[in-house]
C-alpha positions in Angstrom: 8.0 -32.5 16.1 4.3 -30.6 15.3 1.3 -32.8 16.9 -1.6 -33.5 15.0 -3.3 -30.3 16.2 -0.6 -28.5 15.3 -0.2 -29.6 11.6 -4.0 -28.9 11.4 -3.8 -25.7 12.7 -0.8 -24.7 10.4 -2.5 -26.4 7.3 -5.5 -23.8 8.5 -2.9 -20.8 8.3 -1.7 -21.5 4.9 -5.1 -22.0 3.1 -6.6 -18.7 4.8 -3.2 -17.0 3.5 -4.0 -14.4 0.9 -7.4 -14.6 1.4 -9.8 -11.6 1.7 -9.5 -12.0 5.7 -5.7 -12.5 6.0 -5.5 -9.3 3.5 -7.9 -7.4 5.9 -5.5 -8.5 9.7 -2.8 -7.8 8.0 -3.2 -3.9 6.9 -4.8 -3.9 10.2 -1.7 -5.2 11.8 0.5 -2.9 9.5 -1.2 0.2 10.9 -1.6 -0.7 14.5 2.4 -1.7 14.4 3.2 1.7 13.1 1.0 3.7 15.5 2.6 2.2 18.2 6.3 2.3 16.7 6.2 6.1 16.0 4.7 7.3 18.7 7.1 5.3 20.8 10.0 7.0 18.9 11.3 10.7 20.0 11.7 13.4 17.1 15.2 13.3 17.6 15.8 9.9 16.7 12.9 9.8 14.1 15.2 12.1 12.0 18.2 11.0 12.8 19.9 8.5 10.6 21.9 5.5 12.3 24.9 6.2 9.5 25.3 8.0 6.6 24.5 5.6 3.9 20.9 4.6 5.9 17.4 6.1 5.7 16.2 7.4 9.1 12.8 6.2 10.5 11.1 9.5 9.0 12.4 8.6 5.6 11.5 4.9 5.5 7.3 5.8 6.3 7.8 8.8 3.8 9.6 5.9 0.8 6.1 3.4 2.3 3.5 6.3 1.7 5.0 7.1 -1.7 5.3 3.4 -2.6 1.7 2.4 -1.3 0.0 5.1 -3.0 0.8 4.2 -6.3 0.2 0.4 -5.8 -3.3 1.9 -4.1 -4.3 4.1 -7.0 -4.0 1.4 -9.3 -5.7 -1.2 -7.2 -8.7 1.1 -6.8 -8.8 1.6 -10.2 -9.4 -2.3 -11.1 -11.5 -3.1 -8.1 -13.6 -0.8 -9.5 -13.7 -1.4 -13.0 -13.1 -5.3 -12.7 -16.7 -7.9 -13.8 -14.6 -10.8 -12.9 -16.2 -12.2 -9.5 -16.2 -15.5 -7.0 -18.7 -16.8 -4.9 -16.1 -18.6 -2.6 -15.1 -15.5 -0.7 -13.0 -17.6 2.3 -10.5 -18.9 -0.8 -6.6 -18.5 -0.7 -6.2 -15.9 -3.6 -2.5 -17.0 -4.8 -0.1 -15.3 -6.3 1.4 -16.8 -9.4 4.7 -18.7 -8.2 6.9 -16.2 -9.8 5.7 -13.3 -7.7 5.3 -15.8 -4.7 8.9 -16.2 -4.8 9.4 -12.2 -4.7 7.3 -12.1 -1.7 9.4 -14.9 -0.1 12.5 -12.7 -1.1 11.2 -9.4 0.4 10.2 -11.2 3.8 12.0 -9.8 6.9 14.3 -9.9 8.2 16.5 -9.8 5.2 20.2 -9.8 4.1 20.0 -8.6 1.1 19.1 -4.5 0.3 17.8 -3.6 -3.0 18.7 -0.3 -4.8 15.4 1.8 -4.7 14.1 3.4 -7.9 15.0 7.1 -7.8 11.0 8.3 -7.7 10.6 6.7 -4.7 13.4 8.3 -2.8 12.2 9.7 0.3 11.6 13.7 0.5 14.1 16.1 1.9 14.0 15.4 5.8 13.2 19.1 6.8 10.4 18.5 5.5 8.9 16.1 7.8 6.1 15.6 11.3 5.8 13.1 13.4 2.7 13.1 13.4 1.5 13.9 10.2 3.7 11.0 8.6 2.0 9.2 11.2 -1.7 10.0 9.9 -0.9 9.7 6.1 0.4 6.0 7.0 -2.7 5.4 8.8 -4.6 6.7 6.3 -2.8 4.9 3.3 -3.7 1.7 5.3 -7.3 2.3 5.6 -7.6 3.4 2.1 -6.6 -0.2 1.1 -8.6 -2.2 3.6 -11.6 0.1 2.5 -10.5 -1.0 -1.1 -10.3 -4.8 0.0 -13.6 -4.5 1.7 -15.3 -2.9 -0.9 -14.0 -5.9 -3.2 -15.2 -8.1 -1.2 -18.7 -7.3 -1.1 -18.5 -7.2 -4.8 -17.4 -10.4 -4.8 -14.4 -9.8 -6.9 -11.8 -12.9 -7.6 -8.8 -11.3 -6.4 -6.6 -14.0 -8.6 -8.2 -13.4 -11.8 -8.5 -9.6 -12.3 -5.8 -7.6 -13.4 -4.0 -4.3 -13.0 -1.5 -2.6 -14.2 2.1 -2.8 -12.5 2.5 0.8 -11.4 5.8 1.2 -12.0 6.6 -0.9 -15.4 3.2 -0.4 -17.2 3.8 -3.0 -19.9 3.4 -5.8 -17.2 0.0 -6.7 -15.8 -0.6 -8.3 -12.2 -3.8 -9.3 -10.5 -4.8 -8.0 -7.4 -3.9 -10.4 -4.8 -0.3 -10.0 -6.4 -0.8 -6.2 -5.9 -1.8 -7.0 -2.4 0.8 -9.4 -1.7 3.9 -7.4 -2.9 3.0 -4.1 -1.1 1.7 -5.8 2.3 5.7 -7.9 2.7 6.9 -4.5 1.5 5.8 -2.5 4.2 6.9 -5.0 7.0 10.2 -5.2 4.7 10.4 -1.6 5.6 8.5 -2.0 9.1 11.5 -4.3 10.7 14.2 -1.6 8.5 12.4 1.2 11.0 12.8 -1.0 14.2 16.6 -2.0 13.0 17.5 1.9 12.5 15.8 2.5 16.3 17.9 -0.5 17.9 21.0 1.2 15.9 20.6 4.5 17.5 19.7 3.4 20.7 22.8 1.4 20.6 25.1 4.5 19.4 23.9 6.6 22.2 25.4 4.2 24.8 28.9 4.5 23.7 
């Protein structure tokens, strides 16, 4: 049973979620995780797949990168062009309950694999660094929380401005939508990378 202090604490955790701060720790958290995830990871195994019909670690940063640049491009875009502003900055920013579902659905671990769109198919693996995966990542990451921050001191209501989906460009979403769907995305993708390591590490032991 949760004590009093408890329940408090996780009634605390669910208002601050999708706010400006839990937006900000959580593409903080997203890039520290990575950093310390690939450089823990040899070349070897970064490009190796753990079976034929799975991505290898390289390819699942280079599908995120691709991915999170065009949610960033048109995020940027309305942050900057957006005159719809709060002055409750601390507020929970919700997703409509449709996309709130999504989220739910993407949220590791998972069972279920979705078929991914053929533009964001991973590049040819000969074609990858270590490290330079590794700083576009990083970089995509502090694009966003520069884009967040920048919002914030503009004051912008996350819930009520809206973008275009980058992908299906007849549908709209508003920004902490935007945000929502490409943070569970990348940690979607994040525990795939960690699975695929456990995999090969396994596979070398027999």
């Amino acid at each position: 049973m949760f004590s009093l202090e408890q329940d408090i604490k996780l009634m605390r955790s669910m208002d601050s979620q999708y706010s400006y701060q839990w937006y900000i720790q959580q593409f903080e958290a997203a890039k520290d995780t990575a950093e310390k995830f690939i450089l823990s990871v040899d070349e070897a195994r970064f490009l190796q797949p753990p079976a034929d019909d799975r991505w290898c670690i390289a390819e699942i940063y280079s599908h995120l990168i691709n991915y999170g640049n065009l949610y960033f491009n048109n995020f940027a875009t309305a942050i900057t062009n957006t005159q719809k502003n709060t002055n409750d900055l601390e507020q929970s920013f919700q997703p409509r309950w449709l996309v709130r579902k999504l989220v739910n659905f993407f949220e590791p671990p998972y069972k279920i694999k979705m078929k991914t769109i053929d533009s964001m198919q991973p590049d040819p693996v000969s074609g990858y660094n270590r490290m330079e995966l590794l700083d576009e990542y990083v970089n995509l990451q502090d694009r966003f929380l520069a884009q967040i921050e920048k919002g914030q001191h503009r004051h912008v209501n996350l819930a009520a401005t809206k973008m275009k989906h980058p992908f299906i460009s007849w549908i709209n979403m508003t920004l902490t939508e935007c945000l929502a769907l490409a943070e569970v995305h990348q940690r979607r993708h994040q525990w795939q990378a960690e699975q695929a390591l456990e995999a090969l590490k396994e596979k070398s032991q027999i």
